[in-house]
N, C-alpha and C positions, 0 to 999 in steps of 0.2 A: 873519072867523074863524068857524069853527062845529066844533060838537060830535057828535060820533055816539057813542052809548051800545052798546056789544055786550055782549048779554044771552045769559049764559052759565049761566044755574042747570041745573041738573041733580041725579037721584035715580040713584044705582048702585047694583047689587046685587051686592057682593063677595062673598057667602056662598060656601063652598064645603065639601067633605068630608073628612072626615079617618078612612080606615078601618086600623083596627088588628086586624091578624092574625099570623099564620106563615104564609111564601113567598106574598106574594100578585104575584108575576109574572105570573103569569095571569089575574088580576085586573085588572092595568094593564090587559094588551091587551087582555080584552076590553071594557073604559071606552073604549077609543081607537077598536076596532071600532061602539061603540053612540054614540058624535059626544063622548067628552067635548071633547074641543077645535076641535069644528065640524067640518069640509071637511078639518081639515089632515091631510098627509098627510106631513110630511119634521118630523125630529124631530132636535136635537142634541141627544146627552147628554154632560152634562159628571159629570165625576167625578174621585177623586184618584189616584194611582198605587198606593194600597193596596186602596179598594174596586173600581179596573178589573178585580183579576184576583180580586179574591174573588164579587163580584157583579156588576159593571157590564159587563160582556162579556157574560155569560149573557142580563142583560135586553136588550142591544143587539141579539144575535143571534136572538132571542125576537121581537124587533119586525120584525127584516128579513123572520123565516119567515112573519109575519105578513101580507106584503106592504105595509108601507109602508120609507118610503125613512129612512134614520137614521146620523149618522156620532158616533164618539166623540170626545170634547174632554178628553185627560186632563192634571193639571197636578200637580206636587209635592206629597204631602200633607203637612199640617200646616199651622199659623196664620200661619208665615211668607209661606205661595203669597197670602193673603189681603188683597191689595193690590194698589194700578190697575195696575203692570205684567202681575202675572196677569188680568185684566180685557181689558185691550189687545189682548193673544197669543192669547186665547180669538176675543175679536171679530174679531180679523181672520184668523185659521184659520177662522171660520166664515163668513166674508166670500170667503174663496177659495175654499170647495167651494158657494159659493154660495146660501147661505141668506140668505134675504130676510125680508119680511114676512110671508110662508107657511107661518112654521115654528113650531113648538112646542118648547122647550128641558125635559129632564129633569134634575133633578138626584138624582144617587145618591148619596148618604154620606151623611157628617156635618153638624155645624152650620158649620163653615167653606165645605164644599160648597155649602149651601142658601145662605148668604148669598150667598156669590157670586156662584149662577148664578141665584138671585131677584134680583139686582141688574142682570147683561147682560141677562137679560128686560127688566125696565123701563125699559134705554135701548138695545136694540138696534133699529133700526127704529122708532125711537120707542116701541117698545111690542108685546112679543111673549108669548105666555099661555105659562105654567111650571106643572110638576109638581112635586112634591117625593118623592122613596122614601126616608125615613128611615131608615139603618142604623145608626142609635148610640141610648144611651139616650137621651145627652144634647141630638142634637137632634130628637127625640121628646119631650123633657120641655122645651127650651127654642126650639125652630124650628117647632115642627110647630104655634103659633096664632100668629098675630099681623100677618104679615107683613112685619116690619124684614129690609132686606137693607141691607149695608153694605161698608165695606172698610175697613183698617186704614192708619191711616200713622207715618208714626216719632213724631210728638207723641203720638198714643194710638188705642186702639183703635175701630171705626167708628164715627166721624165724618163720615166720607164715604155717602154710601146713601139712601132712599128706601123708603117704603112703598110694598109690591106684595103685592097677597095672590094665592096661587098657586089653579089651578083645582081640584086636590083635593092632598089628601096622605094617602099608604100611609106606615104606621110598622110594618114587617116585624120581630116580634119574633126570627124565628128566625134576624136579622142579626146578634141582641146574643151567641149563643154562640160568634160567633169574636171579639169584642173583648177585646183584653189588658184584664186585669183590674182596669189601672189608668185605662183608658176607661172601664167600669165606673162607676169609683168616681167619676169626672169627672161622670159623666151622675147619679149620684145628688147630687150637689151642687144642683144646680138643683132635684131634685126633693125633698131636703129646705127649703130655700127656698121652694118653694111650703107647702110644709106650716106653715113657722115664719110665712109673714107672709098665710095664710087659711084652717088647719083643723087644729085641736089634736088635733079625731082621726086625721086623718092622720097627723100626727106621733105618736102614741102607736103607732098601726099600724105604720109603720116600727122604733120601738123595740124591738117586737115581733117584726116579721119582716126584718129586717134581714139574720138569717142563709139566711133563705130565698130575699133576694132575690139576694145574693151567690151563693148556689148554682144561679141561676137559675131554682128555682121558678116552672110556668108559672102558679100562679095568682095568683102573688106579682107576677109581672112584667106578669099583666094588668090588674091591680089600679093599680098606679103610673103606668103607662101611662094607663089612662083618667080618674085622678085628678090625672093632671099636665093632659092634656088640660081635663077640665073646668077646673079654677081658673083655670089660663092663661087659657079663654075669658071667665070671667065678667067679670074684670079688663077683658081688647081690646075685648069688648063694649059697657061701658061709656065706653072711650074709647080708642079705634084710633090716632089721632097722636097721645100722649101730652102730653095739656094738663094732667091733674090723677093720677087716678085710678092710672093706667099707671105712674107712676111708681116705683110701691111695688112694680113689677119690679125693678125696679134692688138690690133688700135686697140689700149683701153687694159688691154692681159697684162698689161709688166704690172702695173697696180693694183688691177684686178685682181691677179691671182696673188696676189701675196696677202693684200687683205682677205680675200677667201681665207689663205689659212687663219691667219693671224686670230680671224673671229671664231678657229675652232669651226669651221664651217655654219655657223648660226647665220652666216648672211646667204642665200643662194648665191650661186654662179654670177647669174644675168645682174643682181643687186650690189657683187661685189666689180662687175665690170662696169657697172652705171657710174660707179664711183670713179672706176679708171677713167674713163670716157669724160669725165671733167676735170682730171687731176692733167690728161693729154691735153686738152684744150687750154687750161692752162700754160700749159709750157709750150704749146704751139702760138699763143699769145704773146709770150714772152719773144719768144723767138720771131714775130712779126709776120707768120703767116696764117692767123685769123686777129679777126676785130672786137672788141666789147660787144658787139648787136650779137656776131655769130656765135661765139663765147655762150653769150644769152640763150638764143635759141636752141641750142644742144643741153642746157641744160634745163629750159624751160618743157620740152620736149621730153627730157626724162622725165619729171616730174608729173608731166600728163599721163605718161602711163606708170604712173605712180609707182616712181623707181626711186632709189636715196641718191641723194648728190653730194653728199658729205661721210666721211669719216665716224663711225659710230664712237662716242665718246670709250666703252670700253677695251678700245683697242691703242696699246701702247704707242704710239706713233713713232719711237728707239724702234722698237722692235720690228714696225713695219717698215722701216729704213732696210735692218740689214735682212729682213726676207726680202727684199729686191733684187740681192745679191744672188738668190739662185733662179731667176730666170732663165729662159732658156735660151734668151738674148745677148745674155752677158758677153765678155769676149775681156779674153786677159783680166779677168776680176773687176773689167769695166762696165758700167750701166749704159745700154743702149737702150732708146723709146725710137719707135716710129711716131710722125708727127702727120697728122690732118692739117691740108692747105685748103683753107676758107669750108665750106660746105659740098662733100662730095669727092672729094680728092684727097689727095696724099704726096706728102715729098719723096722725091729722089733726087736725094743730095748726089750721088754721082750715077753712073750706067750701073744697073740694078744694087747700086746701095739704097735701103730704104731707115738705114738705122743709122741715128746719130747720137755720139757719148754724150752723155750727163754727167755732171758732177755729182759728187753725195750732198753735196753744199747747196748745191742746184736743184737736187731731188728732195732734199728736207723741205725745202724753200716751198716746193708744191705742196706736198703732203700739207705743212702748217698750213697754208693756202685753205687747206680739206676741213 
C-alpha cells in the first residue's frame, strides 16, 4: 500500500472592476478590444425577454459591428426562469451553436440574470470567465460585489450555486429610467439594508433624499450606487464564502425569502425583503438592541420608497413559519436571524458569530407581529 500526497495550494487573484455610469456600451467594447477577457473572441449573452428588446439586442449587435462573434440566450423574465431547467436549455443552446471553452458569457439584466448566467459560467466547460451589465437598481445594490451565483428550487430560494466572481461589472445608470417603478422600489430594499446593518449616515441620507432618488435624480442615484458598492465590498472583502462576517448580508433574507416563495413569487425580491427588514427589527427590539423611534424609522423609510411592511393577507402565515425552516442559516433544524444594533450596525454575539437561534414560538410571535 502506498500514499501519494497531491499538493494543491494555490494564491488567486479574483479582483475585478466595477464601473458605474450612463450607457457605457461602448465601454464594454472597447474593454473586450483592449483583452479584458484575453484572446476571446465568441461571446454568449444571456438575458431575459424584457431586457432583450430594451437593451440586450443593441449591446449584441454593438459586439457583432465590433468584429467578434456573439449569439443571444434569452429566457422568461422573472424569478420563476431562475431554476436548473432554465440552466439546462441555456447550456445546451449554447452547446449547439457551439461554444466551448473559448467563450466568454455576458450577462445583461437583473439580479436573476446575473445569477444565473454567473452560474452556467462556473460550470460550463468547467469554467468560463463572465461579465455582468447591470440594469436594475437592485442588482447594482445586491449583484454587482460578491460573486454568489445560484438557482432556485421549490424548497427555497438558491440553494443550489457556487461562488464565481465575474471579470468586471458595468452598472449603466441610464438602465434604471425604464424600470416600472416598482423595480425601483425592489432595488432600494437592498440598498436600504445596506444602510440599516453599516452606515447610519447613509440611512439618514436616504431619509432625506428619498424623493430624489425616486424621481431619479442623477446625483442622488450616483450616490447610492457607489455607496451600495462600497459596503457591499467591505463585508466580501473581509470574507468571500461566507464563514462569519458575510453573513450580516442576509439582514431581512430569513423572512424575506420565505415569503418570496410562499407568495408564489407575486411579491418581488426587494418587497418581500422590505417585509424581512421589519419582521428583524422586530426581534431586534425584542431583544433590546433597537428602540420604538428606530423600529419607526426603518419602517417609515420603507414606506417612502414605497415598499410593503406587512405580510400580504394571502399568504398563510403556518406555512410561512415552516418555509423558515429552509433557510440557509438554519443549523441543526434550528432558526438562526442576524439582528441590526440601533441604526447602521449589526450584533456579534460572539468572535465572528453573527447568528443567534430563534424559537418557532419566538418566530410566530414576529410574523403575527407582520
Amino acid at each position: 500500500m502506498s500514499t501519494f500526497n497531491v499538493e494543491l495550494k494555490r494564491v488567486v487573484d479574483d479582483s475585478y472592476q466595477i464601473e458605474t455610469g450612463y450607457e457605457l456600451t461602448e465601454t464594454l467594447v472597447d474593454d473586450l478590444r483592449s483583452g479584458l477577457v484575453g484572446k476571446i473572441k465568441k461571446f454568449a449573452i444571456i438575458t431575459d425577454s424584457i431586457v432583450e428588446k430594451l437593451y440586450a439586442t443593441a449591446i449584441y449587435e454593438r459586439i457583432l459591428e465590433a468584429g467578434f462573434k456573439a449569439d443571444l440566450f434569452v429566457f422568461p423574465a422573472g424569478e420563476k426562469s431562475k431554476v436548473r431547467k432554465t440552466k439546462e436549455e441555456i447550456e445546451d443552446a449554447m452547446l449547439e451553436k457551439d461554444y466551448r471553452r473559448d467563450c466568454c458569457i455576458i450577462a445583461v439584466g437583473g439580479g436573476v440574470v446575473t445569477d444565473l448566467a454567473g452560474f452556467i459560467a462556473g460550470t460550463f466547460a468547467r469554467g468560463v470567465p463572465f461579465i455582468n451589465y447591470a440594469t436594475t437598481l437592485l442588482a447594482a445594490a445586491d449583484a454587482s460585489v460578491g460573486g454568489k451565483t445560484a438557482v432556485d428550487t421549490p424548497r427555497a430560494t438558491n440553494l443550489i450555486g457556487l461562488f464565481n466572481q465575474p471579470k468586471k461589472v458595468y452598472i449603466d445608470i441610464a438602465t434604471w429610467r425604464t424600470l416600472p417603478k416598482n423595480q425601483l422600489s425592489s432595488g432600494l430594499a437592498e440598498t436600504i439594508k445596506h444602510a440599516c446593518m453599516a452606515d447610519s449616515e447613509f440611512f439618514e441620507y436616504l431619509e432625506e433624499h428619498m424623493e430624489d432618488i425616486m424621481n431619479l435624480d442623477k446625483d442622488a442615484l450616483d450616490h447610492i450606487s457607489n455607496k451600495n458598492c462600497e459596503i457591499k465590498y467591505k463585508v466580501v472583502m473581509k470574507d468571500e464564502k461566507e464563514s462569519g462576517l458575510r453573513e450580516i448580508l442576509n439582514l431581512g433574507h430569513t423572512v424575506g425569502r420565505a415569503i418570496e416563495t410562499t407568495s408564489d413569487y407575486k411579491l418581488l425580491h426587494g418587497e418581500a425583503v422590505s417585509i424581512g427588514l421589519v419582521a428583524e427589527t422586530i426581534l431586534s427590539r425584542k431583544l433590546g438592541y433597537m428602540d420604538d423611534n428606530q423600529v419607526m424609522r426603518v419602517r417609515e423609510l420603507l414606506k417612502k420608497a414605497k415598499l410593503p411592511v406587512s405580510i400580504p393577507e394571502y399568504i398563510d402565515k403556518e406555512v410561512l413559519l415552516n418555509k423558515l425552516y429552509t433557510d440557509k442559516k438554519v443549523r441543526d433544524g434550528k432558526l438562526r436571524f442576524v439582528v441590526q444594533y440601533g441604526l447602521g450596525s449589526m450584533v456579534e454575539f460572539d468572535k465572528n458569530n453573527f447568528g443567534i437561534e430563534v424559537s418557532k414560538e419566538d418566530a410566530y410571535e414576529i410574523i403575527k407581529d407582520l
